[in-house]
DORO-951908 format. One record per residue: residue number from 0; residue in three letters; y, z negated, x negated of N, C-alpha, C in turn. Coordinates in steps of 0.02 Angstrom, whole numbers, padded with zeros to 5 digits. Each point is the difference from the previous one (the first is absolute). Example, Ala and Ser with C-alpha at 12.3 -4.5 7.8 and 13.67 -1.06 7.14 Angstrom:
# DORO-951908
resi | resn | n_v | n_w | n_u | ca_v | ca_w | ca_u | c_v | c_w | c_u
0 | ALA | -00284 | -00390 | -00660 | 00059 | 00000 | 00045 | 00060 | 00000 | -00045
1 | SER | 00053 | 00036 | 00018 | 00059 | -00003 | -00042 | 00055 | -00037 | 00039
END
This chain:
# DORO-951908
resi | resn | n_v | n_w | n_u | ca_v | ca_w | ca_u | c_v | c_w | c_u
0 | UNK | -00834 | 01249 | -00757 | -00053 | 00034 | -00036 | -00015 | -00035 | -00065
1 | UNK | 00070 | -00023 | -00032 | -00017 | -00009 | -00047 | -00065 | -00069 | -00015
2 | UNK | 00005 | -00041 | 00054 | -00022 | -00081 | 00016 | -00072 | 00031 | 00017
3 | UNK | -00008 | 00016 | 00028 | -00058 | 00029 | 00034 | -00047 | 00032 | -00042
4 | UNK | 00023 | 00034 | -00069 | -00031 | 00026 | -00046 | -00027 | -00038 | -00051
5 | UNK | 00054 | -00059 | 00016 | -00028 | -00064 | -00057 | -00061 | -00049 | 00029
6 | UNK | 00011 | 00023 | 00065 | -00076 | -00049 | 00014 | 00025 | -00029 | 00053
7 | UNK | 00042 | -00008 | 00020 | 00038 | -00040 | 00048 | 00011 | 00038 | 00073
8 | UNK | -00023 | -00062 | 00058 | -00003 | 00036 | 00066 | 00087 | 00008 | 00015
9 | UNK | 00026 | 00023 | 00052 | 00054 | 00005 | 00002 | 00006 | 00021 | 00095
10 | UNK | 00023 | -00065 | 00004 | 00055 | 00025 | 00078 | 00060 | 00009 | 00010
11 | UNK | 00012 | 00079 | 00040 | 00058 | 00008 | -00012 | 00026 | 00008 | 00058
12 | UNK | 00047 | -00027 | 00008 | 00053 | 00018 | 00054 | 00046 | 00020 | 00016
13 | UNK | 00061 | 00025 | 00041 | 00047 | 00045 | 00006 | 00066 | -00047 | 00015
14 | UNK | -00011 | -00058 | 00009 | 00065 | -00029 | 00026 | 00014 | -00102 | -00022
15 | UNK | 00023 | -00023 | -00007 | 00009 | -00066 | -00004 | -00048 | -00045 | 00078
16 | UNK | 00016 | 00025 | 00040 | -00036 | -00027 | 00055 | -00062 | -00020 | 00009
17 | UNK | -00021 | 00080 | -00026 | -00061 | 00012 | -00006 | -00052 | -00034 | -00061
18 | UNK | 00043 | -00022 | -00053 | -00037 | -00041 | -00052 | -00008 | -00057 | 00031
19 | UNK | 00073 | -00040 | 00043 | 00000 | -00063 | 00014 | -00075 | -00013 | 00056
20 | UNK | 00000 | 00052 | 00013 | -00060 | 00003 | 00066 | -00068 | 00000 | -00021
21 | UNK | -00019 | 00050 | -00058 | -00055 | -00018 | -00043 | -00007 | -00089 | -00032
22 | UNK | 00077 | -00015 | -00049 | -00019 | -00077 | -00005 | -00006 | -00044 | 00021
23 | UNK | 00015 | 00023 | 00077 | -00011 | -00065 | 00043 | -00091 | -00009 | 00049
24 | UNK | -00019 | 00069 | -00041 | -00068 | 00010 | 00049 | -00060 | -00023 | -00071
25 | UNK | 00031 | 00044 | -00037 | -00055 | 00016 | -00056 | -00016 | -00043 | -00050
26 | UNK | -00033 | -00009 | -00058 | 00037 | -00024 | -00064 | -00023 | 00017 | -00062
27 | UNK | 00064 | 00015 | -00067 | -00018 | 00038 | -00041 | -00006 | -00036 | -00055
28 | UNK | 00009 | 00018 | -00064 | 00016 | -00038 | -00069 | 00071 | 00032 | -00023
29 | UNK | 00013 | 00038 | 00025 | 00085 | 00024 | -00028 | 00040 | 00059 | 00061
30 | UNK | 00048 | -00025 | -00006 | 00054 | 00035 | 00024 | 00049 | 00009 | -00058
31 | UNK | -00021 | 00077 | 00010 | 00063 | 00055 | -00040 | 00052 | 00031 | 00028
32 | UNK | 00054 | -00012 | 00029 | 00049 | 00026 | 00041 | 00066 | 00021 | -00039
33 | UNK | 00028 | 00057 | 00035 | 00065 | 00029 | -00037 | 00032 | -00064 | 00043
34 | UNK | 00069 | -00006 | -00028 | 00036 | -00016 | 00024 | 00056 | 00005 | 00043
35 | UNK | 00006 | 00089 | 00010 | 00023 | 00017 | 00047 | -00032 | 00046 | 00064
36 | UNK | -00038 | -00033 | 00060 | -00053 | 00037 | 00056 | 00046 | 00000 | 00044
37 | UNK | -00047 | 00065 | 00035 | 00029 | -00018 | 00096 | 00006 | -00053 | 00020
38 | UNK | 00039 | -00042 | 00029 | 00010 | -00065 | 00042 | 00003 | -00049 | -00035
39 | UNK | -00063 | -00029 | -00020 | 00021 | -00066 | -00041 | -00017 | 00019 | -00058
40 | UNK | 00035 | -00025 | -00051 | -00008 | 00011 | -00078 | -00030 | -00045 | -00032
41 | UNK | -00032 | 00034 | -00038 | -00036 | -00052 | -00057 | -00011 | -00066 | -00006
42 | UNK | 00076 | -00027 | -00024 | -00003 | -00058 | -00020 | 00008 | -00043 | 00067
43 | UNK | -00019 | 00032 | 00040 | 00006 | -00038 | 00071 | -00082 | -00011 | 00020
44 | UNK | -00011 | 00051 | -00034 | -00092 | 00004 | 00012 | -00035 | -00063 | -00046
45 | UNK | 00030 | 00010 | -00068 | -00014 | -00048 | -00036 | 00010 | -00086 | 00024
46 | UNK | 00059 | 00002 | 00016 | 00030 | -00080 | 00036 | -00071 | -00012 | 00050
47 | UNK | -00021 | 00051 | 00018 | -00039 | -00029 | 00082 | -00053 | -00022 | -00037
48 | UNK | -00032 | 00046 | -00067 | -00060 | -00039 | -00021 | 00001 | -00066 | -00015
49 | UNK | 00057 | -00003 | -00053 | 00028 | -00066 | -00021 | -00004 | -00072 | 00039
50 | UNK | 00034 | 00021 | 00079 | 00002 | -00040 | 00052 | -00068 | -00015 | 00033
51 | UNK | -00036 | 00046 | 00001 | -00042 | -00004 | 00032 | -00059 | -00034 | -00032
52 | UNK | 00007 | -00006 | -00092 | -00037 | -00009 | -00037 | -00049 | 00021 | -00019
53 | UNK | -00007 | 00075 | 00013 | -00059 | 00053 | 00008 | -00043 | 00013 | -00079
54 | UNK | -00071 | -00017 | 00000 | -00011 | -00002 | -00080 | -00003 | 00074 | -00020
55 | UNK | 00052 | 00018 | -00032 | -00009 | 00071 | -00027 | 00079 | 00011 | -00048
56 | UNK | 00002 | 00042 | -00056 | 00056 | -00002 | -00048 | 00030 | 00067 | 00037
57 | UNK | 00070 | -00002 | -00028 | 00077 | 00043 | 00036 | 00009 | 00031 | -00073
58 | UNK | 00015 | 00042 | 00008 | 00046 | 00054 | -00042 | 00049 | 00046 | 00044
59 | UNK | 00055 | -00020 | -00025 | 00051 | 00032 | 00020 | 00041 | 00072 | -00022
60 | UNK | -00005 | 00056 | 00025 | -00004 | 00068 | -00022 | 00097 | 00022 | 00016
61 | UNK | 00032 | 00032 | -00070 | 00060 | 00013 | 00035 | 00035 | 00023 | -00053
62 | UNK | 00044 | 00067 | -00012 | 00038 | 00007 | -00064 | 00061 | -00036 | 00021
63 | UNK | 00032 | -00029 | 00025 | 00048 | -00037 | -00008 | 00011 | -00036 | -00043
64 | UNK | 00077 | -00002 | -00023 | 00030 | -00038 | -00049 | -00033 | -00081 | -00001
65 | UNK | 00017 | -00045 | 00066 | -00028 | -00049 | 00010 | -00054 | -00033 | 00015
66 | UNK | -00053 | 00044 | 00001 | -00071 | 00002 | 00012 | -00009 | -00071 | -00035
67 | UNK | -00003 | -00004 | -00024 | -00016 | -00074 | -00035 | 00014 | -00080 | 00032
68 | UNK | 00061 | 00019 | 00030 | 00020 | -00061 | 00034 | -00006 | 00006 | 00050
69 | UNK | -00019 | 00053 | 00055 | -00026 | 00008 | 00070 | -00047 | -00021 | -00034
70 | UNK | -00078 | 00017 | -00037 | -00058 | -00023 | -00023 | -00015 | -00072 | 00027
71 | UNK | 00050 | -00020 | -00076 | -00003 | -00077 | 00019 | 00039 | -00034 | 00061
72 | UNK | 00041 | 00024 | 00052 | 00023 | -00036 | 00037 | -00026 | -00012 | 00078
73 | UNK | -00081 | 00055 | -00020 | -00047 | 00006 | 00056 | -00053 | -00034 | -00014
74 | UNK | -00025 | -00012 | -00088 | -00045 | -00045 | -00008 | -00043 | 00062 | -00049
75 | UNK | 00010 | 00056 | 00021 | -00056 | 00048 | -00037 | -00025 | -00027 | -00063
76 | UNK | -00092 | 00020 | -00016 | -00004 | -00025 | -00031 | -00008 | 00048 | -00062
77 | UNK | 00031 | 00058 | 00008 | 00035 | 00045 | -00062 | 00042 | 00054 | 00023
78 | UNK | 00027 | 00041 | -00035 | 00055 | 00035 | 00018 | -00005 | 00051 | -00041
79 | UNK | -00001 | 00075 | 00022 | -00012 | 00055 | -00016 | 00022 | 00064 | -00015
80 | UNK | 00059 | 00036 | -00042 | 00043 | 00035 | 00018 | -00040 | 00076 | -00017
81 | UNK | 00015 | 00039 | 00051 | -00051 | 00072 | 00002 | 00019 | 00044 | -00054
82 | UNK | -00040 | -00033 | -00058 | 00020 | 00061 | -00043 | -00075 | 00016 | -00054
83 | UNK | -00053 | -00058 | -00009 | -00037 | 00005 | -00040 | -00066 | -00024 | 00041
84 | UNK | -00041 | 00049 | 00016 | -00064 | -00008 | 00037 | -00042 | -00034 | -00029
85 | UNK | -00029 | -00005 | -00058 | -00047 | -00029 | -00058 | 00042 | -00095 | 00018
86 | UNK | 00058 | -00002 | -00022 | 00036 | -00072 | 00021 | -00009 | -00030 | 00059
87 | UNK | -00017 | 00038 | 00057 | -00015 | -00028 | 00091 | -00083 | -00025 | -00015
88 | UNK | -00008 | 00046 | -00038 | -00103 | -00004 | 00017 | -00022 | -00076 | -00056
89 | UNK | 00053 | -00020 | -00051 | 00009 | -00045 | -00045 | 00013 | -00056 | 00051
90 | UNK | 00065 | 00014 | 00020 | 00030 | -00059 | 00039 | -00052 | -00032 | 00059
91 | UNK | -00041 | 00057 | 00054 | -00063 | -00036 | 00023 | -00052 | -00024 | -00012
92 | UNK | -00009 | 00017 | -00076 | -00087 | -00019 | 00001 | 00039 | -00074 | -00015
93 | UNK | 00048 | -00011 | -00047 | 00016 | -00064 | -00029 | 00026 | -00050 | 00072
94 | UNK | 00035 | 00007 | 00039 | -00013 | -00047 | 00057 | -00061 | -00020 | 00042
95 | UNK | -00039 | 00076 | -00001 | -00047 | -00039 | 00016 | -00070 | -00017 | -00044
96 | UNK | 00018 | -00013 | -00076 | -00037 | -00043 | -00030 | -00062 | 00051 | -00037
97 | UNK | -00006 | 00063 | 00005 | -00039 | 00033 | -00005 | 00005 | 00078 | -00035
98 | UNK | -00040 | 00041 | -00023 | 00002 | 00033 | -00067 | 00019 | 00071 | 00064
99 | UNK | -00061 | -00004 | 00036 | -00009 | 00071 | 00073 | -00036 | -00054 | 00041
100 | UNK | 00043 | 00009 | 00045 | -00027 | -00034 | 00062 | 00014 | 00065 | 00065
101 | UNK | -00041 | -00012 | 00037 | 00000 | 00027 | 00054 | 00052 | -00052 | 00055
102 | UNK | 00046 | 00028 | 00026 | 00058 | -00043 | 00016 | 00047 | 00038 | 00064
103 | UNK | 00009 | -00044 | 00052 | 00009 | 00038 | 00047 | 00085 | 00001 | 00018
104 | UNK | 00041 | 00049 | -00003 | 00067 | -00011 | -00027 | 00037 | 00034 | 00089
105 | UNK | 00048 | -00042 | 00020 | 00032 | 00020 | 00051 | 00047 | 00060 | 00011
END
């Protein structure tokens, strides 16, 4: 809700699979994923963009202690810990280069 209120389209899905299945059909400008989903996790989602070389920025979503170094050890290209909403909506416009963009987030 909160993304969606800022201007931003938003697809959402219920499972790791199911994102991998959208990025392999679709294509966005960002993937926002927790880091812990049904089946495949996050930073596994992230690796595939990486690999795949998909043009679009990663943020990696997760209160974990180590969030930071899963982040970087998937490539994300920021890292997010769930505590300050105003800081997520900061952290996207600035990857993707822009003040409000309309932005389609996984």
């Amino acid at each position: 809700m909160l993304l969606t209120r800022a201007g931003y389209t938003v697809v959402d899905v219920a499972s790791g699979e199911k994102a991998l299945a959208c990025l392999a059909t679709d294509r966005y400008d960002l993937l926002l994923t927790d880091y812990l989903l049904p089946g495949i996790h996050g930073n596994e989602l992230i690796s595939y963009v990486q690999e795949e070389e998909l043009p679009m920025k990663t943020i990696l979503m997760s209160n974990y202690v180590d969030a930071n170094a899963i982040a970087r050890d998937c490539e994300a290209d920021g890292c997010f810990r769930k505590v300050d909403c105003q800081q997520l909506l900061a952290l996207i416009a600035q990857l993707l280069g822009v003040e409000r963009a309309v932005a389609t987030a996984l």
